[in-house]
C-alpha positions in Angstrom: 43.7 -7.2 -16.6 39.9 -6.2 -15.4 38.8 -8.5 -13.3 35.7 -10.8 -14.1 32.1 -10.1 -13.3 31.3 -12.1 -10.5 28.6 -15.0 -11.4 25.4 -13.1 -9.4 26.1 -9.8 -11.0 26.1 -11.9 -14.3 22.6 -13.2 -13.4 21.7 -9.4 -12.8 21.9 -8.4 -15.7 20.3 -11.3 -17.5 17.4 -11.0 -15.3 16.6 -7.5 -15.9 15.4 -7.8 -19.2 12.6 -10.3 -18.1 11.1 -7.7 -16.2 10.7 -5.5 -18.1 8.5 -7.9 -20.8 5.9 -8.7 -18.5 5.3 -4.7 -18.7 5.4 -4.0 -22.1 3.3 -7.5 -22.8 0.6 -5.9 -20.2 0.7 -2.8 -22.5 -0.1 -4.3 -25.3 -2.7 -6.3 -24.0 -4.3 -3.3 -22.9 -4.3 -1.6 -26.0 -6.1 -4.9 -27.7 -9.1 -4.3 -25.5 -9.6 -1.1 -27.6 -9.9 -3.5 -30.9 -13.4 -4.8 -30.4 -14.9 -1.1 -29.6 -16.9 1.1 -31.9 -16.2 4.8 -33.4 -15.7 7.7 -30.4 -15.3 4.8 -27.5 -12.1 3.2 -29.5 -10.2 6.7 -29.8 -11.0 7.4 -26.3 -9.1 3.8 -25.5 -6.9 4.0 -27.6 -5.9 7.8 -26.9 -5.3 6.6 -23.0 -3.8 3.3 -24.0 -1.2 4.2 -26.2 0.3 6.9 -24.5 1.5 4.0 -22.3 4.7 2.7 -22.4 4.0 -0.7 -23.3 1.7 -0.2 -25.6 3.7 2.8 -27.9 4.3 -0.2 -30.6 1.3 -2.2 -30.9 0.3 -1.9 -34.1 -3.2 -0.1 -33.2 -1.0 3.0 -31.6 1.2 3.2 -34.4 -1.8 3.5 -36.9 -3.1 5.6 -34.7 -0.7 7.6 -34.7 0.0 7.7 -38.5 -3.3 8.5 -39.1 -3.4 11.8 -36.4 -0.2 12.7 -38.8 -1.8 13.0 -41.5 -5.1 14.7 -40.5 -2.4 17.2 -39.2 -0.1 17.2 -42.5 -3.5 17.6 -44.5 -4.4 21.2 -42.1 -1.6 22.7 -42.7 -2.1 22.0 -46.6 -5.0 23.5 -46.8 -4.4 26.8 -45.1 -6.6 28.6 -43.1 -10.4 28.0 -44.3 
């Protein structure tokens, strides 16, 4: 039989997801500061604060990038111009 986990490598491992949150929590708090900005200033923000870890899934960055999939789906529909 294996033998069993001693109890402080148990609490390793439950304590390594908890630091990790505080990172991706930071990230997307960081990507909410773009929210209130106007036009060229809020794709500047948002272009350096979603290509952060923490932020990849806030809801802004994943617009974000749907909508930069499209403006690229709808280039190479139209051809060359």
């Amino acid at each position: 039989a294996a033998p069993a986990a001693s109890p402080a490598a148990q609490e390793d491992t439950r304590a390594a997801p908890a630091q990790v949150a505080p990172a991706a929590a930071s990230g997307m708090a960081q990507a909410e500061q773009c929210r209130d900005k106007m036009f060229l200033s809020r794709e500047f923000c948002l272009a350096e604060q979603c290509d952060k870890a923490g932020a990849r899934n806030h809801p802004m960055c994943v617009q974000r990038r749907e909508d930069a999939k499209l403006r690229e789906d709808s280039k190479i529909r139209q051809g060359p111009q």
